[in-house]
N, C-alpha and C positions, 0 to 999 in steps of 0.2 A: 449388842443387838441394836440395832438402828431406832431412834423412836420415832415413834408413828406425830404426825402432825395433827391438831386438832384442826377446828373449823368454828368459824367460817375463815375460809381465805380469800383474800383479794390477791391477784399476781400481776406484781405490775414487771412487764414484760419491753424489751426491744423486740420488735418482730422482725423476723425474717423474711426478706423481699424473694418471693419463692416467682420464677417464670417456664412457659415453656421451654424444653431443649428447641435448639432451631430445626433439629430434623420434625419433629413435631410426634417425637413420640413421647409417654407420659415417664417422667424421670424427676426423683425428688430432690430437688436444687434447693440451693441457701445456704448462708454462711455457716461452716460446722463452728461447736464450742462457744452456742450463741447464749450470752449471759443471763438467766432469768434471777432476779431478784423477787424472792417472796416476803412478802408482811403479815404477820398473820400466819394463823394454820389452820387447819383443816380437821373438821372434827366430823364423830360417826353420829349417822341421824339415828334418835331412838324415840320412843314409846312403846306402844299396846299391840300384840301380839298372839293368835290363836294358837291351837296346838300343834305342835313339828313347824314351825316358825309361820303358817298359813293366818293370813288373817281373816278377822270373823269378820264372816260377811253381815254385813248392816242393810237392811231392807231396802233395795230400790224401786219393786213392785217387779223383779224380773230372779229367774232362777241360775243367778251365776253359777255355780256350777257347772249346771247342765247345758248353759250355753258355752262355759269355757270348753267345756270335754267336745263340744261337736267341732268348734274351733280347731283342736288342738285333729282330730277326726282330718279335716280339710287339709291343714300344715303335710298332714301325714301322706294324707293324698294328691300333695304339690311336689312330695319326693321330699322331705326333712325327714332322717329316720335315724338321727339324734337325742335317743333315750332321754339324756341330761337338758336336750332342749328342749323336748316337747314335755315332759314331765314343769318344767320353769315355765311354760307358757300357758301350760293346765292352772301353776297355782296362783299364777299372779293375778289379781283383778282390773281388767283393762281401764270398766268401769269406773274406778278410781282415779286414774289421771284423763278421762275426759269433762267437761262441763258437763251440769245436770241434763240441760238441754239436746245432749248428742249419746245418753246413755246407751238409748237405743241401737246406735250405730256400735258401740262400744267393742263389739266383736265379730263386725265384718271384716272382711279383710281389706278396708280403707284404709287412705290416711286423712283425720281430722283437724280440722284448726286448735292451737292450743295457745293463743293470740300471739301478738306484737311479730305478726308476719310468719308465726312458724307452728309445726305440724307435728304429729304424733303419729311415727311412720303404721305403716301395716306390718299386721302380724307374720302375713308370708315372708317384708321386707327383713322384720328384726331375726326372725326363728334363721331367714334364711344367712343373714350376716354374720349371726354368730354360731350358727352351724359352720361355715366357713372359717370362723375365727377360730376353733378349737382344733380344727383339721384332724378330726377323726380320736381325739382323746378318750380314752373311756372313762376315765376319773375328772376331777374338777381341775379346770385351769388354772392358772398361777393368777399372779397381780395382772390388772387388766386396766386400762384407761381408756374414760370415753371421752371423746371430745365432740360437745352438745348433748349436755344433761337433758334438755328440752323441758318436760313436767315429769321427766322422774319414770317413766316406766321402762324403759330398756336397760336402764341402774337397776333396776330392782328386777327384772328378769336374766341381767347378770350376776348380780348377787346371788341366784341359785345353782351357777355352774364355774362361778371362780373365784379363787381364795379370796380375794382381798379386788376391789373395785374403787377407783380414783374417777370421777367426773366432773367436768370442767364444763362451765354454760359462760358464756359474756352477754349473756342481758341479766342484768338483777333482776328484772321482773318475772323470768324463769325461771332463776337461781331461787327466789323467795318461793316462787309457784312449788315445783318440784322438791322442797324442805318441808315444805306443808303436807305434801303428797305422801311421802317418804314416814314421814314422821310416826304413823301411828303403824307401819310394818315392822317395826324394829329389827333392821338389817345393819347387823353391827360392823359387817363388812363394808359396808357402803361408805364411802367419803366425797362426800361435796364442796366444790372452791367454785369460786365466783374471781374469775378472771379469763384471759386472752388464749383460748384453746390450742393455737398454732405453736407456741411458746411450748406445747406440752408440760410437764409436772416432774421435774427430774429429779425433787426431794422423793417422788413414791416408784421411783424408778431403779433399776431395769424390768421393762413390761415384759411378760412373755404374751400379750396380747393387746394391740392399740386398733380405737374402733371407732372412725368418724361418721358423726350423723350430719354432714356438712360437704359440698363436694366444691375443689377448686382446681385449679389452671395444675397445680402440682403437687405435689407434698410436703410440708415445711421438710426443712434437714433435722429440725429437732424431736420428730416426731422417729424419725429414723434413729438419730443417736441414741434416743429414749429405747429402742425394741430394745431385748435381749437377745444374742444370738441364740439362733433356736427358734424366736418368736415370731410372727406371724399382725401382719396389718391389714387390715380392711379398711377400703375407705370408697365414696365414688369419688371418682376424678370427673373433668370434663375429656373429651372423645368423639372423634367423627361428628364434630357439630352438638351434641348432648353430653352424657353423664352415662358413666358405663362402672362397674364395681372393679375399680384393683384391688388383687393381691398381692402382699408383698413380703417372701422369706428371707430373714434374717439369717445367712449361714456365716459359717468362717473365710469360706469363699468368696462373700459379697450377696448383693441382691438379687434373688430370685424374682421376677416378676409376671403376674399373670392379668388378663384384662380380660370381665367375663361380660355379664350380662347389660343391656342398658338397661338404668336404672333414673329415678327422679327425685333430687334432694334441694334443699335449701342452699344459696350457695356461700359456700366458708368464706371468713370477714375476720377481718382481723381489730385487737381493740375489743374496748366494754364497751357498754351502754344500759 
């Protein structure tokens, strides 16, 4: 049996020089068999825990619950009618990974600053990615990797519909943010590394699901060798001048690709900081 990596990880990486195809359509380019050297490993975040893994809610002056259930109400009514997702978006508390300051805001369907230039997308955007990502599964998905842990909330509303969750952030100041975050929901599924996300994580691999909160010109090729045949990648690319969501199925056949909605993300970078 493979052993699992602890944490924290640093991954110091060659990166992959990923560009447009010259026809200008979105196609995942880069050198295949591209080396990643790991140091360090990757460990599960743990603490304090309410009952059936939900955490206790700690007073804000506001009735999480009751705001999460109208949330989850809206999701419902944007067209998400993924049981396993909207159930995960019921328990998690948004709350949590915003500042004190944006509490309020916590369950609208924005997206908020969660500093050093990056965001904590909207709830329609997550519910609706990884609705997408499961493509219809009725049970929990396999091993999943995100690439841009952010502050931790889309890890932890993964953690409720797939075995086992690998997230990758390249700012330390995220990576510490979202460990803090994480920390007192005790998701033993969860694994945190603090390194160069395009590089993907090929010690916790084959993915049967890869999920960028990051959108670039193309898709590493390692992000690709990492799927599982079978598996399934979400990600935004840039497109028509913007950022539009691919999809991308790993068969025996080759790559299935789809290209749906526009969408608006940070854009992917390669390297720490």
């Amino acid at each position: 049996m493979k052993e699992r990596p602890s944490f924290p990880a640093r991954l110091d990486t060659t990166l992959a020089k990923n560009r447009p195809h010259p026809s200008g359509a979105v196609m995942p380019l880069g050198p295949r068999g591209q080396a990643v050297s790991v140091t360090g490993t990757a460990k599960t975040v743990a603490p304090k825990s309410g009952v059936s893994g939900v955490p206790i809610p700690e007073g804000l002056g506001m009735d999480s619950l009751a705001v999460r259930q109208r949330m989850v109400q809206k999701l419902a009514g944007q067209g998400v009618t993924d049981p396993l997702v909207l159930s995960a978006m019921g328990s998690i508390e948004r709350h949590r990974f915003v500042d004190s300051g944006l509490v309020n805001q916590a369950y609208e369907d924005t997206s908020l600053p969660i500093g050093l230039g990056q965001t904590i997308s909207k709830p329609g955007v997550v519910s609706r990615m990884i609705e997408l990502l499961r493509n219809g599964a009725t049970g929990p998905t396999g091993r999943v990797l995100e690439i841009g842990t952010g502050c931790g909330y889309q890890a932890a509303v993964l953690s409720r519909v797939a075995t086992e969750v690998y997230s990758i952030e390249r700012l330390k100041g995220l990576h510490d943010k979202a460990r803090d975050n994480l920390r007192p929901l005790r998701l033993p599924n969860v694994h945190l590394l603090f390194g160069d996300g395009m590089a993907g994580y090929p010690k916790g691999g084959p993915y049967a699901g890869i999920i960028s909160a990051a959108g670039g010109d193309a898709l590493p090729q390692a992000w690709i060798d990492q799927l599982a045949v079978g598996g399934r990648l979400v990600a935004p690319v840039v497109h028509a001048g913007g950022q539009a969501l691919l999809v991308v199925d790993k068969t025996a056949q080759g790559l299935r690709q789809s290209i749906l909605e526009a969408v608006h993300f940070v854009p992917l970078k390669s390297g720490v900081a």
